[in-house]
Backbone as a ProteinNet text record, in pm:
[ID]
protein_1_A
[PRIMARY]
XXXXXXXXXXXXXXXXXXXXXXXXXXXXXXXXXXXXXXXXXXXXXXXXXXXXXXXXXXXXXXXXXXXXXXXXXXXXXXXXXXXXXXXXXXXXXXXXXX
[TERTIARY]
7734	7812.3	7718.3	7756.8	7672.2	7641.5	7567.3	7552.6	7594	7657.5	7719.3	7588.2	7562.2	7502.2	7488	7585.8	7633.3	7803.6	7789.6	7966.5	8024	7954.1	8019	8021.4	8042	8037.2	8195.6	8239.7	8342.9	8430.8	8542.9	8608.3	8576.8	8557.8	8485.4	8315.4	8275.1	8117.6	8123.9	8234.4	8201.7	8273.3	8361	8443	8326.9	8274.7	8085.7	8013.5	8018.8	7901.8	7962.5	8117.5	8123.4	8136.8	8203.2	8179.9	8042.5	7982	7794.6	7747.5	7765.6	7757.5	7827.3	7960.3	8034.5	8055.6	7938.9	7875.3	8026.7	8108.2	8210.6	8240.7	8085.8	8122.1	8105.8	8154.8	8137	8345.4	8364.8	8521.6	8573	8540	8589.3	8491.8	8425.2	8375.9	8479.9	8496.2	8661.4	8705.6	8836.5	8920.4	8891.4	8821.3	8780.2	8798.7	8742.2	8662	8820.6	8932.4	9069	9109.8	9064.7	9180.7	9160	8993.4	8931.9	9000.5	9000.4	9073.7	9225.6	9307.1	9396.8	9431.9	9380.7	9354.6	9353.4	9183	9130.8	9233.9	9274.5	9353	9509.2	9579.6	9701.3	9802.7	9917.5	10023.7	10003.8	9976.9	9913.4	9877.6	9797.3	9715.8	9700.9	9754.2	9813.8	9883.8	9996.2	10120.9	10051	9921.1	9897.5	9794.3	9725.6	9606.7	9709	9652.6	9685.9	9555.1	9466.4	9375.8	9249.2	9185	9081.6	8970.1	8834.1	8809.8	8656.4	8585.4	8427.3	8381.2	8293.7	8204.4	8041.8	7970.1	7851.3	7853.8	7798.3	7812	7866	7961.4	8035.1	8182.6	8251.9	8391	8481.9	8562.8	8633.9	8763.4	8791	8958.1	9020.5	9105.2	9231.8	9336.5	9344.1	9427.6	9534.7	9634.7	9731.9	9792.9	9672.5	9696.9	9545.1	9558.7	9444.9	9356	9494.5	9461.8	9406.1	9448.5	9435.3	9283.3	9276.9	9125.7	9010.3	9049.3	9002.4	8930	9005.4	9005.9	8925.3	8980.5	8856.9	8754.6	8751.8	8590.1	8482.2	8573.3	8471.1	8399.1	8464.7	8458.1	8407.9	8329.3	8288.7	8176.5	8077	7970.6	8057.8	8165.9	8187.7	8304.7	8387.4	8426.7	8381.9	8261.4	8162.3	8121.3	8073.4	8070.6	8147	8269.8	8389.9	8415.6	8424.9	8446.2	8366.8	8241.3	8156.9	8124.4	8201.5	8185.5	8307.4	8440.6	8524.4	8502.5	8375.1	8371.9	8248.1	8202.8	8088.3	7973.4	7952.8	7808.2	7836.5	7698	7693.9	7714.5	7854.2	7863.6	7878	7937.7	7966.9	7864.3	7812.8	7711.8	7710.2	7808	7874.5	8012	8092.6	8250.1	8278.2	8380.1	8419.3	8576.2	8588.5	8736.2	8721.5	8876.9	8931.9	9077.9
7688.1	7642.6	7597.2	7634.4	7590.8	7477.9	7428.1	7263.6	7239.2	7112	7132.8	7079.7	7164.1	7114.3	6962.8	6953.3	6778.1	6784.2	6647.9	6624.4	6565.8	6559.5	6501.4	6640.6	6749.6	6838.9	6867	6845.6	6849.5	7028.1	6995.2	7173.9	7246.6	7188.6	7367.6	7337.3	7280.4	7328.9	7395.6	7390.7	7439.4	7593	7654.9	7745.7	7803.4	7747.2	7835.1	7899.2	7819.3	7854.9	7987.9	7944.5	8072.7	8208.7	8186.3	8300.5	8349.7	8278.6	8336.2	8394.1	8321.3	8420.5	8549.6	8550.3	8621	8749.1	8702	8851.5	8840.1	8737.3	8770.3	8711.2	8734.6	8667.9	8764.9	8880.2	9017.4	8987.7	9007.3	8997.9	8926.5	8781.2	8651	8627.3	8648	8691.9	8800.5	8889.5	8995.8	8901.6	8846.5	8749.2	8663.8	8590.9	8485.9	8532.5	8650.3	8680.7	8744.7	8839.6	8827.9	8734.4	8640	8490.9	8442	8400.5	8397.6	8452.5	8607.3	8671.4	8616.2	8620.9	8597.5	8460.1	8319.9	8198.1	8198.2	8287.6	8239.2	8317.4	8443.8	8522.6	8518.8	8436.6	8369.1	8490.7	8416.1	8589.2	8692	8602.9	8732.7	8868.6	8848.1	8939.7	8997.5	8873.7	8994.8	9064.5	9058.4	9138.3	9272.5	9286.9	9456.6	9464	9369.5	9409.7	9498.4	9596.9	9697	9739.6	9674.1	9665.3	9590.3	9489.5	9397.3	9411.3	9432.4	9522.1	9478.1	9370.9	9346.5	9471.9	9505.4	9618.4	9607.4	9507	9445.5	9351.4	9375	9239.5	9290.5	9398.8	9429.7	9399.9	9360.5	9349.8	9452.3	9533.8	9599.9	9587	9605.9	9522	9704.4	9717.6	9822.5	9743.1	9813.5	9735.7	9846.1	9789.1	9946.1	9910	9858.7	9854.2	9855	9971.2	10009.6	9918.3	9856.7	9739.8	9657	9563.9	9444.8	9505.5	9570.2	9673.8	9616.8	9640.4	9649.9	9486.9	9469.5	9276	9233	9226.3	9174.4	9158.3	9369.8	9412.5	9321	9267.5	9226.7	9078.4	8981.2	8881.6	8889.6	8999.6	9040.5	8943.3	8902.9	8829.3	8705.1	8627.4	8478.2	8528.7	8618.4	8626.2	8589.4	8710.6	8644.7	8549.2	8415.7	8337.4	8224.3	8229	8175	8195.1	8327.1	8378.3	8295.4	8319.2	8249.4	8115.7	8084.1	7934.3	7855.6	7919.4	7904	7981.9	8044	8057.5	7988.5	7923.2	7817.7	7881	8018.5	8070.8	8196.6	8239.3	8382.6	8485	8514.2	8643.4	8761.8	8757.3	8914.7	8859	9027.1	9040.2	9121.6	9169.6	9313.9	9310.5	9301.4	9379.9	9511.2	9574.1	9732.2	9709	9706.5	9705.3	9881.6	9899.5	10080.7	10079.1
9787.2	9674.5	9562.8	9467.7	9346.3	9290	9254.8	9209.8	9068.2	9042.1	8881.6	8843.5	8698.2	8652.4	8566	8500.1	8403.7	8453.7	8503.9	8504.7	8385.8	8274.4	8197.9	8055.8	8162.2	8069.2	8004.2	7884.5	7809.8	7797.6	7804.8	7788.8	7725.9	7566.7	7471.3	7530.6	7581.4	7624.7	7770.8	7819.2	7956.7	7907.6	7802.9	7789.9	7675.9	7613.5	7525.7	7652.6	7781.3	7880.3	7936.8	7971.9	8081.2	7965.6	7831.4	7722.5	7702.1	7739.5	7703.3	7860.2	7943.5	8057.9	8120.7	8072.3	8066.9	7917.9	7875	7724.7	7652.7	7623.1	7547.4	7424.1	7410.7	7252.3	7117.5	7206.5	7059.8	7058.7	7168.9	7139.1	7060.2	7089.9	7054.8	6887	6876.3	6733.4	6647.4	6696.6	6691	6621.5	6719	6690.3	6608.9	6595.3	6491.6	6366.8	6340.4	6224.8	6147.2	6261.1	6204.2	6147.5	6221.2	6214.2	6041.7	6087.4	5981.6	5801.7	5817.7	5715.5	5687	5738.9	5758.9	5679.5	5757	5702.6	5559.8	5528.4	5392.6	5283.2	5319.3	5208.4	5153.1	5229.1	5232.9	5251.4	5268.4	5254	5144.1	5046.1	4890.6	4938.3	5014.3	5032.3	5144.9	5246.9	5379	5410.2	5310.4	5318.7	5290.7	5202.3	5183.9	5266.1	5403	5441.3	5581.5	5595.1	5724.2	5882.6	5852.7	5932.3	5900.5	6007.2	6009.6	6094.2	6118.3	6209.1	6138	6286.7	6288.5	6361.3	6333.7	6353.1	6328.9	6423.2	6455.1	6313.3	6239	6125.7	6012	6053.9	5922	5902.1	5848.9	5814.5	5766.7	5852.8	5777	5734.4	5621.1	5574.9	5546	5598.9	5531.1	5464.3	5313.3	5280.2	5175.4	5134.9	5116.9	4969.7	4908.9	4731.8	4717.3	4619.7	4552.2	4467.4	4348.2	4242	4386.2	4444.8	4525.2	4578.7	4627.7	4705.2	4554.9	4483.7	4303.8	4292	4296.6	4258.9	4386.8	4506.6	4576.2	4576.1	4578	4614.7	4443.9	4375.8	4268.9	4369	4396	4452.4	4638.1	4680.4	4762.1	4828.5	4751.5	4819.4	4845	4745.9	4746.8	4843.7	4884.8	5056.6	5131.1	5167.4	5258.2	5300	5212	5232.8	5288	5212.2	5268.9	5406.3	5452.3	5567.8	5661.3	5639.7	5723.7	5753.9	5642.4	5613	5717.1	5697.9	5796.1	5960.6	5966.6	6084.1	6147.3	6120.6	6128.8	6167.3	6172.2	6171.3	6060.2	6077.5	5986.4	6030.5	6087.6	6135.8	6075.6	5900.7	5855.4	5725.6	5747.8	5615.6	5530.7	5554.2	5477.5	5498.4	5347.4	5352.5	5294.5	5353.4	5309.4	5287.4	5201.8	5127.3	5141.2	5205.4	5188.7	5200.4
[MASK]
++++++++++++++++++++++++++++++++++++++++++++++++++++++++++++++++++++++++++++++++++++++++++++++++++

């Protein structure tokens, strides 16, 4: 039987450990990084987003207005940031508005 390592180990540190031993933090980076979008862009803009989609450190948004595609992609780096900013590390370093 295995020995614990700290008993005073708390739930999100014991649920970081078994996600890092368990390699699942490309998924759960996934998810976040939806959520993430979602959060920062309000209904405005989700009502035309049609797909969200990390792809190693890239962000991909489908979105189904051209104008709206238009206007973002100007405000592209200060996304990014935001994004990352609400996801508490630097995960996307590139967005593709299509």
């Amino acid at each position: 039987m295995a020995k614990r390592r700290n008993d005073n180990l708390n739930m999100g540190e014991a649920l970081n450990e078994f996600i890092k031993a368990n390699k699942l933090e490309k998924g759960i980076d996934k998810v976040n990084a939806k959520e993430a979008w979602v959060n920062l862009m309000g209904n405005g803009v989700n009502n035309y987003t049609t797909a969200v989609e990390l792809r190693n450190q890239t962000l991909f948004v489908s979105l189904s207005s051209s104008v709206l595609r238009e206007e973002l992609s100007l405000g592209k780096s200060k996304i990014i940031a935001m994004l990352n900013e609400e996801l508490g590390k630097e995960l996307v370093t590139k967005l593709v508005l299509r």
